[in-house]
N, CA, C and O of each residue as an XYZ file, in Angstrom:
232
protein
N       0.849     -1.169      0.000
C       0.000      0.000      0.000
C       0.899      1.238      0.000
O       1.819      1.364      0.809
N       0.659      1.973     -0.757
C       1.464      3.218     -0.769
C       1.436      4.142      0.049
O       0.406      3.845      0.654
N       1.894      5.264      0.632
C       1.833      6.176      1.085
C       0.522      7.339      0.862
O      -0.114      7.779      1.819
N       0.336      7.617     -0.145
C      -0.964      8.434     -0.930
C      -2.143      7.506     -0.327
O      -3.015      7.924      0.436
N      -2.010      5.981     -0.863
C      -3.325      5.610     -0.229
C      -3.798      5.808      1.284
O      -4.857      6.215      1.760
N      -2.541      5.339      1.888
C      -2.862      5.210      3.478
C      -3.169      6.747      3.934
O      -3.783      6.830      4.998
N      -2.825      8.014      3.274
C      -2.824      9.089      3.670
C      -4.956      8.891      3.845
O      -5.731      8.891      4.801
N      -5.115      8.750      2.285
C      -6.198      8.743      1.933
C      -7.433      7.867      2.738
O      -8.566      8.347      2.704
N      -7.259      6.906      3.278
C      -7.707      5.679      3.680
C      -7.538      6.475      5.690
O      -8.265      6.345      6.675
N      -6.938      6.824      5.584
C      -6.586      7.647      7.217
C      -7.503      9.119      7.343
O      -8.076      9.175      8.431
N      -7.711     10.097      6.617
C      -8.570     10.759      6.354
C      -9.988     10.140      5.855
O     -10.950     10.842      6.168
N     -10.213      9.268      5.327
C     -11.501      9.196      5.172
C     -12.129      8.298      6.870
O     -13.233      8.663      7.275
N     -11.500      7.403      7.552
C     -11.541      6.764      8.417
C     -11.770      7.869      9.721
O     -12.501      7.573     10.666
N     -11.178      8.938      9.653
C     -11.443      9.912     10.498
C     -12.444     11.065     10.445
O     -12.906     11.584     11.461
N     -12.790     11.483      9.037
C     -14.142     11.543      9.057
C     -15.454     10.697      9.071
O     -16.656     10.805      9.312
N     -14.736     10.005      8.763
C     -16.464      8.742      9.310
C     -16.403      8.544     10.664
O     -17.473      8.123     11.102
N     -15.142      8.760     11.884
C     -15.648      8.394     12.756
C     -16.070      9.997     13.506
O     -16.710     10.003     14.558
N     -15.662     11.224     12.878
C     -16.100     12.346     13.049
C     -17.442     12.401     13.069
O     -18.058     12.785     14.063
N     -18.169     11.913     11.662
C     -19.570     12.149     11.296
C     -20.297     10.885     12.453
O     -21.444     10.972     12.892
N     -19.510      9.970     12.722
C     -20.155      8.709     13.847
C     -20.658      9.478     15.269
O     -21.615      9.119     15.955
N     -19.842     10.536     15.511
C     -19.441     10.957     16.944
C     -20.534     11.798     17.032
O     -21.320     11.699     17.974
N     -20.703     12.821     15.931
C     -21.494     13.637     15.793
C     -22.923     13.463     15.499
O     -23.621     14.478     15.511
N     -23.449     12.355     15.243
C     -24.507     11.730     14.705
C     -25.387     11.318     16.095
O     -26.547     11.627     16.366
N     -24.137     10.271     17.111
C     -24.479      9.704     18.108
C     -24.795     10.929     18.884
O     -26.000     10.975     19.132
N     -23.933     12.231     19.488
C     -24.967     12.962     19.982
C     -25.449     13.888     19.154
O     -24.999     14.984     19.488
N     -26.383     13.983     17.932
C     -27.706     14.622     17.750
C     -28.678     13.088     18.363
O     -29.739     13.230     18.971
N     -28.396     12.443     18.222
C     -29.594     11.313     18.548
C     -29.697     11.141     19.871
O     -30.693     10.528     20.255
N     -28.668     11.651     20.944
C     -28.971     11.721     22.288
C     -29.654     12.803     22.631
O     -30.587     12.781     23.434
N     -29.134     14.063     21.906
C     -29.711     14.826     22.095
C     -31.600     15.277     21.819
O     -32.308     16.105     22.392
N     -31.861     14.424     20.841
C     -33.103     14.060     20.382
C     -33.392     13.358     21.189
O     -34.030     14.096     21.940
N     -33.391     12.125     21.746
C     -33.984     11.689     22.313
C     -34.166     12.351     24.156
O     -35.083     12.046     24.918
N     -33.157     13.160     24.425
C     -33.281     14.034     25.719
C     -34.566     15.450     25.233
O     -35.140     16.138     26.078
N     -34.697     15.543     24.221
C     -35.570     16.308     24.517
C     -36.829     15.862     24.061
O     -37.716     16.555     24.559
N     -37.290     14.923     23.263
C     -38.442     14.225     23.916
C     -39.191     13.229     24.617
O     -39.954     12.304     24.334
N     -38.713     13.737     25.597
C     -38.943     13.146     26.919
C     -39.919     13.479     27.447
O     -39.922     14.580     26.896
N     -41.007     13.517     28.204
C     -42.060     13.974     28.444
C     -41.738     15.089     29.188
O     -40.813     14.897     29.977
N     -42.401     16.628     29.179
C     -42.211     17.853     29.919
C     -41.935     17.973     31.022
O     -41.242     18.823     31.582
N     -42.667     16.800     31.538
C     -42.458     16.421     33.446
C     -41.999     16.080     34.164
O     -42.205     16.067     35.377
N     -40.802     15.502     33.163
C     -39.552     14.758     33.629
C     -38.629     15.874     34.270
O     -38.400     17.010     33.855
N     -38.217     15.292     35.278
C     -37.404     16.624     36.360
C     -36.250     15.610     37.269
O     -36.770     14.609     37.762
N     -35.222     15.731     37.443
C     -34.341     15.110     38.564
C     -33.949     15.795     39.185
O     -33.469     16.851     38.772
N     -34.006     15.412     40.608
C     -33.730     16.413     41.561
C     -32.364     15.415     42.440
O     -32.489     14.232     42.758
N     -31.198     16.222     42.673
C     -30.369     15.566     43.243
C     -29.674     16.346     43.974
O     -28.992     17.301     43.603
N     -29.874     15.858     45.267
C     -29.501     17.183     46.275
C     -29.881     18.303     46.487
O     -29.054     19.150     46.825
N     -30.858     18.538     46.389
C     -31.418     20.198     46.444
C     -31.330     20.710     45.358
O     -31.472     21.930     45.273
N     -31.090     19.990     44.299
C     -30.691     20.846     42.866
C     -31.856     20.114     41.909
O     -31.742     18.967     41.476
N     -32.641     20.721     41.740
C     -33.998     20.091     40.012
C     -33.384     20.278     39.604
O     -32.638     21.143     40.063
N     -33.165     19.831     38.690
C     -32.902     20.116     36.787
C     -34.217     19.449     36.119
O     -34.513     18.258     36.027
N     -34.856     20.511     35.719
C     -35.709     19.916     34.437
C     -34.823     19.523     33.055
O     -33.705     19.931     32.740
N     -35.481     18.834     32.528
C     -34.838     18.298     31.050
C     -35.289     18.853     29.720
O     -35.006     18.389     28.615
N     -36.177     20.122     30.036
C     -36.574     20.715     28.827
C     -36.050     22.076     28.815
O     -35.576     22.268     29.935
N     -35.923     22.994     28.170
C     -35.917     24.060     27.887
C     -34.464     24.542     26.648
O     -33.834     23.847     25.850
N     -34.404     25.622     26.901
C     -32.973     26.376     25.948
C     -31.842     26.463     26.763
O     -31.792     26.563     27.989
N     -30.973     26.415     25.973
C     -29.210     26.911     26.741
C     -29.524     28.152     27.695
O     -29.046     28.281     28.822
N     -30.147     28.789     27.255
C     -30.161     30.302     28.361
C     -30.551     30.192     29.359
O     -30.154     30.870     30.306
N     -31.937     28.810     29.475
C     -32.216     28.366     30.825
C     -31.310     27.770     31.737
O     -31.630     27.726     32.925
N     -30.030     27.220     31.291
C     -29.093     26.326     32.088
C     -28.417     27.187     32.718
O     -27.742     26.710     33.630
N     -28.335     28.476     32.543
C     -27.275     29.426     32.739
C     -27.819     29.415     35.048
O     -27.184     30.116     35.836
């Protein structure tokens, strides 16, 4: 195997596991937000609901 290939074969292997990584969390992330509205964990004095926007986490 030549050099050119393996370059080639090494870049494509690292974007597929780029696009893998990135895939797995939109689908976590999808599935965290439909979750039913009512879903809430409370741990230690601290709720966290599981719905809302980034600005709410603040």
């Amino acid at each position: 195997m030549s050099i050119k290939t393996r370059k080639y074969l090494m870049i494509f292997f690292l974007c597929a596991l780029a696009t893998g990584l990135y895939g797995t969390a939109a689908y976590r992330v999808e599935q965290t937000r439909m979750q039913p509205t009512f879903a809430i964990s409370c741990h230690q004095d601290q709720c966290v609901p599981h719905i809302g926007s980034f600005s709410a986490l603040r």
